[in-house]
C-alpha positions as CSV (number, residue, x, y, z in Angstrom):
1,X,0.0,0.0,0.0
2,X,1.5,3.5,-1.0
3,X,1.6,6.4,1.1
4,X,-1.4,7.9,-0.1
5,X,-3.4,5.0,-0.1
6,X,-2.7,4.6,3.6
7,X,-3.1,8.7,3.9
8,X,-7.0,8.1,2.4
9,X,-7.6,5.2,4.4
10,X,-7.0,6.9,7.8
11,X,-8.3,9.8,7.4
12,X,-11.7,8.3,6.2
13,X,-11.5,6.4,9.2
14,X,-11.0,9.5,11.8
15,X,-12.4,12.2,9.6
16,X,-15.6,12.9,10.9
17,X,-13.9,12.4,15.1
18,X,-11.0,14.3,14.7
19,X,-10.9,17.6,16.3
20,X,-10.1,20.8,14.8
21,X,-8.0,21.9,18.0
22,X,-5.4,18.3,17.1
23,X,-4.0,21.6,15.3
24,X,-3.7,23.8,18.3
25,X,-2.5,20.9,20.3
26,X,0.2,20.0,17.9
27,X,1.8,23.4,17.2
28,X,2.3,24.1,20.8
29,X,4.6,20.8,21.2
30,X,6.3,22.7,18.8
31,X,5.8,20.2,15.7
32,X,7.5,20.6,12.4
33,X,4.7,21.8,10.1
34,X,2.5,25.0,10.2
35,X,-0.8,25.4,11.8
36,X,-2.0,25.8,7.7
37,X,-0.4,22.9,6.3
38,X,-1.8,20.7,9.6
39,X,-5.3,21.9,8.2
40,X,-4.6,21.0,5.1
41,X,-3.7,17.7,5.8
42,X,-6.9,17.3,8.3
43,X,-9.2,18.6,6.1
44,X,-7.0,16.1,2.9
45,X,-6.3,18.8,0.7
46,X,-2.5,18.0,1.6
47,X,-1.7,14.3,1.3
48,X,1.2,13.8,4.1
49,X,0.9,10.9,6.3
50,X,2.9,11.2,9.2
51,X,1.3,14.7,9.9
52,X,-1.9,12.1,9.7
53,X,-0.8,10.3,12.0
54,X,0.0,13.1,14.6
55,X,-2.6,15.2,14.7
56,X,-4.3,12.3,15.1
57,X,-2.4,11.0,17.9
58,X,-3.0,14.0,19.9
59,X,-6.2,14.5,18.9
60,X,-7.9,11.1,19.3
61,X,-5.6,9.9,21.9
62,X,-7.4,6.3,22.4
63,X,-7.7,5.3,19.2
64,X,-5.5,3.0,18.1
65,X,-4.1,3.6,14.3
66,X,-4.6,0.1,12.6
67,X,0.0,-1.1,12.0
68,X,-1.0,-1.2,8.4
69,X,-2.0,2.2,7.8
70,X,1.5,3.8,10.0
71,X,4.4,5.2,8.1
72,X,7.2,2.5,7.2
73,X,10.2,3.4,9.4
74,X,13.0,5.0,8.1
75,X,15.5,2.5,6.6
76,X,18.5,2.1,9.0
77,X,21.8,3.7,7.8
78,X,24.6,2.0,6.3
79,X,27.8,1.3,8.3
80,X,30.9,1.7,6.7
């Protein structure tokens, strides 16, 4: 499953529960991305899944995101 497959998949699953103040909640912490482009992404006019997956983490705090639909981790780096 690509990235934006698993993008569309969550948010149709926590659409309609996820707060509007995630994006309060999540530029305080001091997080990456701009109060705009965390709307964006809530509202899936901006397809990026690991601000998906934080907003909401602080904005639906018991819900648990389904393993198949997180980010893949980053690829460990190469010793020399």
């Amino acid at each position: 499953m690509t990235k934006r497959q698993k993008y569309l998949r969550l948010l149709s699953i926590v659409i309609e529960e996820l707060p509007t103040s995630a994006i309060d909640a999540l530029v305080k912490t001091d997080y990456k991305a701009s109060a705009s482009m965390l709307n964006n992404v809530r509202i899936g006019r901006s397809h990026h899944l690991e601000h998906l997956v934080a907003l909401v983490r602080i904005g639906l705090p018991k819900y648990q995101i389904p393993t198949e639909l997180l980010p893949a981790p980053a690829p460990a780096p190469l010793l020399a």
